[in-house]
N, C-alpha and C positions, 0 to 999 in steps of 0.2 A: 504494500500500500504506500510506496514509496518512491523517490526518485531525487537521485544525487541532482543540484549541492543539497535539498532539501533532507535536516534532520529527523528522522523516520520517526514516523508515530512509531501507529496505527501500531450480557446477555441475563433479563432477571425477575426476580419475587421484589415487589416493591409495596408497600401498608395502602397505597391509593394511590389509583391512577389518576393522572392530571387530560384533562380534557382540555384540549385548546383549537385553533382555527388555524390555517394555515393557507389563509387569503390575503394578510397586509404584508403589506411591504414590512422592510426589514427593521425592529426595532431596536433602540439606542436604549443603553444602561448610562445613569449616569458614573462619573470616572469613581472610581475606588469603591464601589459598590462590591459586595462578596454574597452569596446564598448561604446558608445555613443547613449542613450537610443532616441529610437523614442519617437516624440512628437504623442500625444494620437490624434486621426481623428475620430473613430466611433462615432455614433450619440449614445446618450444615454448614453456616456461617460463622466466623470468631467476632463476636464484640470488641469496635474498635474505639479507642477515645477518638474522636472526629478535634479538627482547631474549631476555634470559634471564630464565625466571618469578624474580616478586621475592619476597623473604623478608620475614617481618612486614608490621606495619603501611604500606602505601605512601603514600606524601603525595596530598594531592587532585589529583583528576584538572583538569588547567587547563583553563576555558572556553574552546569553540571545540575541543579536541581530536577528531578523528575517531576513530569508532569503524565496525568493518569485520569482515563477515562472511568467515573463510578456509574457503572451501569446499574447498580444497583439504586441509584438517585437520582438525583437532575444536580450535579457536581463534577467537576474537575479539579481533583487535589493535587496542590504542589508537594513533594517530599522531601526535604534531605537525603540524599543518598550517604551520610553520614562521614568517619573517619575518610579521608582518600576515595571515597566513591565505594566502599566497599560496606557497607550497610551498616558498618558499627555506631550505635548509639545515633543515628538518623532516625526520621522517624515525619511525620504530616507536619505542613506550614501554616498552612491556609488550604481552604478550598473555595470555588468560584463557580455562584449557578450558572448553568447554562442550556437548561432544559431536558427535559423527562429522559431517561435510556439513555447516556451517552455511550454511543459503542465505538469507533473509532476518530483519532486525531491525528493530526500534522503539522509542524511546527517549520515556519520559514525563517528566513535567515534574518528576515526584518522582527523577529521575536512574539509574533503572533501566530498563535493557536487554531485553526479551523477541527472544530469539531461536529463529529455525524452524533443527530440527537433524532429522538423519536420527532419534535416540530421541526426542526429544520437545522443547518448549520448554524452555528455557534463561533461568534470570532470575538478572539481572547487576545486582552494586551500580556503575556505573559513575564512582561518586567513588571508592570503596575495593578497584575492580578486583578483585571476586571474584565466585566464581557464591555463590549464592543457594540454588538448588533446579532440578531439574532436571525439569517435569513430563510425564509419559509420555503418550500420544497414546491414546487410546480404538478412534481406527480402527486394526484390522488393516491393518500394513503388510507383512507376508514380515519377510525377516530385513534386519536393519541393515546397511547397502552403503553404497557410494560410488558418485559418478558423476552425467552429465546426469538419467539414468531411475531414481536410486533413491529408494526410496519414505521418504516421512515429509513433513516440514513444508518450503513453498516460501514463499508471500507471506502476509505478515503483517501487522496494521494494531492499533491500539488507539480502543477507544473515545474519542467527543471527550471524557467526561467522566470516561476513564483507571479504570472500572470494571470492563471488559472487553478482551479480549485475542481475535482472531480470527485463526487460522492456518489454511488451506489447505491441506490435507494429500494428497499423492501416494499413490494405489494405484500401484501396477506393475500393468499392465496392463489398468487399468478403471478408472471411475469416481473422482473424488476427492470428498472431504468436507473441509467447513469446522468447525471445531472451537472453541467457545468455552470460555472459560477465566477465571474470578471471578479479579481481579486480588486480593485478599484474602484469598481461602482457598486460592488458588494449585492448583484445582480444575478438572477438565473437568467443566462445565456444562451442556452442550449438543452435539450433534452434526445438522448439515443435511448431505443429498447436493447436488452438484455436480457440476462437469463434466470431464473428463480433465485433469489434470497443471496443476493451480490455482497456475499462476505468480504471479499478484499477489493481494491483497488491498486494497478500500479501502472507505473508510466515507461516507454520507452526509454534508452539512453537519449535518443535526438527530440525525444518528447515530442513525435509525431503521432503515435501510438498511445492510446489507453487502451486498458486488460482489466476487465470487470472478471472476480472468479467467483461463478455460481453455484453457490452447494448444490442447490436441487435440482437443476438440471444438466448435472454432471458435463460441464465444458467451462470454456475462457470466452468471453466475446470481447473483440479487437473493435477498437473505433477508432476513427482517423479522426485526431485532434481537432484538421481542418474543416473535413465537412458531417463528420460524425454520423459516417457510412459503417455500418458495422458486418463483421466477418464472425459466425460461431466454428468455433472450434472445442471438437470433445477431447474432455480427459479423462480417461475411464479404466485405469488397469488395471478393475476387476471386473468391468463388463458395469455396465445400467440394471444388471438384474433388480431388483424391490424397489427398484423407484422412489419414491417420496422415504419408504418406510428402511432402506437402505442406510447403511454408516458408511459404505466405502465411499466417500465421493469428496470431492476438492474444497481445499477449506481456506486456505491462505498460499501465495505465490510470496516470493522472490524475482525480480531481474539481475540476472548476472550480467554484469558493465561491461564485459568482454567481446560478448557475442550476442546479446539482448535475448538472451534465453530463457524463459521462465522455469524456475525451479518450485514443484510441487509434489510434498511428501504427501505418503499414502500410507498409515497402520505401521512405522516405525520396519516396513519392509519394502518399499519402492519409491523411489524418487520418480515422477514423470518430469523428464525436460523435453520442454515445447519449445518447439520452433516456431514462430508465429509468423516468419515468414510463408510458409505452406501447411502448417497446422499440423508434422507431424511431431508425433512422442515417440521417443526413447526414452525407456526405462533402464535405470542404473540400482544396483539393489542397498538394501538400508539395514538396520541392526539392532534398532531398537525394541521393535515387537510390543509398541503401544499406538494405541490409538493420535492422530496428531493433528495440534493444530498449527500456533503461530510459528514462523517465520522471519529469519532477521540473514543478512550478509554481515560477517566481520571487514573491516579494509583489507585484510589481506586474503576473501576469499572466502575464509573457513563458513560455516554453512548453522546454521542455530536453531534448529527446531524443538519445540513442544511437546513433548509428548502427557497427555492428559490422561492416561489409564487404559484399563485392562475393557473390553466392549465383548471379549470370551474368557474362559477360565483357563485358558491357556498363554494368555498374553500378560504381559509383563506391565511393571504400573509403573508412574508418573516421571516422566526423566526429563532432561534437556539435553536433547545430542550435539555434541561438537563435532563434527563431519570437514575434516580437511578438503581442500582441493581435491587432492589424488583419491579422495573416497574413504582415507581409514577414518573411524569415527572411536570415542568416546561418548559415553554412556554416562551424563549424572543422574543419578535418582534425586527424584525433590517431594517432597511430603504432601500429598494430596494435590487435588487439579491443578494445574492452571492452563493460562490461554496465549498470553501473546509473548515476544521478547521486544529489548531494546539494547543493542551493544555501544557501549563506551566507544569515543572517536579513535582510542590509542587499541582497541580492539582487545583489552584485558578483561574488561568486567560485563557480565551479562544481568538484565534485571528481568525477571520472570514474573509478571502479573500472576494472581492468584483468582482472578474473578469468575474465569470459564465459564460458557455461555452456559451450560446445564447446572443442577446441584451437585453439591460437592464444594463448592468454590471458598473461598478464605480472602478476610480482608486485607491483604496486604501482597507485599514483591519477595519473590527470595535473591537472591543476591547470590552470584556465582562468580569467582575471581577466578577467572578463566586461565589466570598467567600461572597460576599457583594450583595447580590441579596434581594430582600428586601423577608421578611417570609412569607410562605403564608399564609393565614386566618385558623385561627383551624378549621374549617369546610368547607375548601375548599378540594374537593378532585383531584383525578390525572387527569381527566377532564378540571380542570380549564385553562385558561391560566393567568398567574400570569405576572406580570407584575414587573420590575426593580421601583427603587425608580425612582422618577427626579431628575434632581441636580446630586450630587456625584456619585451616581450610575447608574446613565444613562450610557448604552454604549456609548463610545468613538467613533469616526472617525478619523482614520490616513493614512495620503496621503499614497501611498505606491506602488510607478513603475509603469504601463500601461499594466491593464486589469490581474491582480494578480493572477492567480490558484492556482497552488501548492504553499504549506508554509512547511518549518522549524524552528524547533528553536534551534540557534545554542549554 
């Protein structure tokens, strides 16, 4: 849901759903305004101390802070990522309403926020920690909900040249649309059809290209930036068998900056990479043997996936794989679900949302010092799962907003 220079972002039980319209134009917060984060209700969730919205002007937001989509609320909390980035003694700053469900974000270079909410995008001053403007979605969604299936904005990405804004936006019960957005006039632009419940969004290297990936209709639909002509392309390497009612199917992409290749993990056993110039897939194989969602590229390559649990009694639970170039991977286990990553620019530290669109989720990021992973055995090969030292190297847990999807690092 991403696209260099821009800093990479990018599901719930919520006590009342918020009803609202999504026919005015885009509205304006006043500056230093904050929302006042819900307390956490879902079962299967950790009670998190939330900050309390701040008054006045707030001081700069400090480089390196995470920012984090609470699907579980209508919020986007800042965090400390603590000592060195590495989770210690970090912990919530503030948080900033910004409208019912937020599921994923994107943060540009000018220091603003564009977030996917159930009413519409959401744009965040994220030095001065307030919303912006709130712009309403042009697809008919049904009425403003919560939850895994409700409708509005899912993956999100920004132009590489931060003129555009492209969200993905959920029908309930049909078809989704990709929705562009003049980063300027803070305008929907454009509207292309797509394909069932457009979880991710990402953009070409030349940013000619946007890549809606649709869970439910198991493929990628390609739009051309310029006249927002669309190309579906299926991804399917375990076949379309069950349809709606089916786990196998695509959940978040990567672009590799080398050759504009989308990278899409399947069950912690097959990588599909698309070519999106002719739509074909080769499969590369995988080692986790968990179910997977988010998706992140390190600078140098390495490959960051998800893995959220076991979906048979045979499959392995909750990890984040480290997947080299050349394909060898490591294997961390991390304590119950989570959904999305976001890698540090020096490519050492990984931060793992805990919000996962289904139950299970926890309010907070684990924290993975990716540099510091303990070595693997000379004769262990890409098979293994290798495991972090104890102590020092253990992932981290850091509280972090209510029910966390999308991440940045600002």
């Amino acid at each position: 849901m991403r696209a260099a220079p821009v800093r990479r972002l990018v599901l719930g039980l919520l006590a009342a759903a918020v009803l609202a319209g999504c026919t005015s134009g885009p509205t304006e917060a006043a500056p230093g305004t904050t929302g006042t984060p819900s307390t956490p209700a879902a079962s299967g969730s950790t009670a998190t101390a939330t900050p309390a919205p701040s008054r006045g002007a707030p001081t700069p937001t400090p480089e390196g802070t995470l920012l984090v989509a609470d699907f579980g609320s209508d919020t986007v909390t800042f965090v400390d990522p603590g000592q060195g980035g590495s989770g210690r003694n970090g912990g919530p700053i503030a948080s900033v309403e910004v409208g019912t469900a937020p599921y994923g974000l994107v943060v540009g270079e000018d220091g603003r926020a564009w977030v996917a909410t159930a009413e519409g995008v959401a744009v965040v001053d994220t030095r001065r920690r307030t919303r912006l403007a709130l712009i309403p979605y042009e697809t008919e969604t049904g009425p403003v909900t919560t939850g895994e299936y409700r409708g509005g904005g899912m993956g999100i990405a920004l132009a590489p040249d931060g003129r555009h804004v492209y969200v993905g936006v959920n029908v309930p019960g049909g078809n989704g649309t990709l929705e562009v957005i003049d980063t300027v006039t803070r305008e929907v632009t454009g509207v292309a059809d797509v394909g069932r419940r457009p979880f991710d969004v990402d953009v070409s290297p030349d940013g000619r290209e946007v890549y809606a990936t649709n869970h439910d209709s198991f493929d990628v639909t390609a739009v051309d930036a310029d006249t927002l002509g669309t190309r579906r392309m299926e991804v399917a390497p375990y076949g379309t068998e069950g349809g709606l009612g089916s786990w196998l199917k695509p959940h978040y992409a990567v672009v590799r900056p080398q050759d504009g290749r989308l990278l899409l993990p399947f069950e912690g056993e097959r990588l599909a990479v698309l070519d999106p110039r002719d739509g074909t897939v080769t499969i590369e194989p995988m080692t986790a043997d968990t179910h997977q969602h988010g998706a992140a590229l390190a600078p140098d390559g390495t490959l960051l996936v998800v893995g959220t649990g076991p979906i048979g009694s045979a499959d392995e639970g909750p990890s984040l794989t480290v997947r080299a170039p050349d394909g060898e991977a490591r294997i961390v286990p991390l304590e119950g679900p989570h959904e999305d990553v976001a890698v540090s620019a020096d490519g050492n530290t990984a931060y793992v949302t805990g919000g996962f669109t289904r139950d299970g989720y926890w309010n907070g990021i684990t924290v993975v010092e990716l540099d510091k992973l303990a070595d693997a055995d000379a004769d262990a090969d890409a098979d293994a799962r290798a495991r972090p030292d104890s102590g020092k190297n253990k992932p981290i847990r850091l509280a972090a907003g209510n029910r966390p999807l999308g991440i940045a690092i600002l």
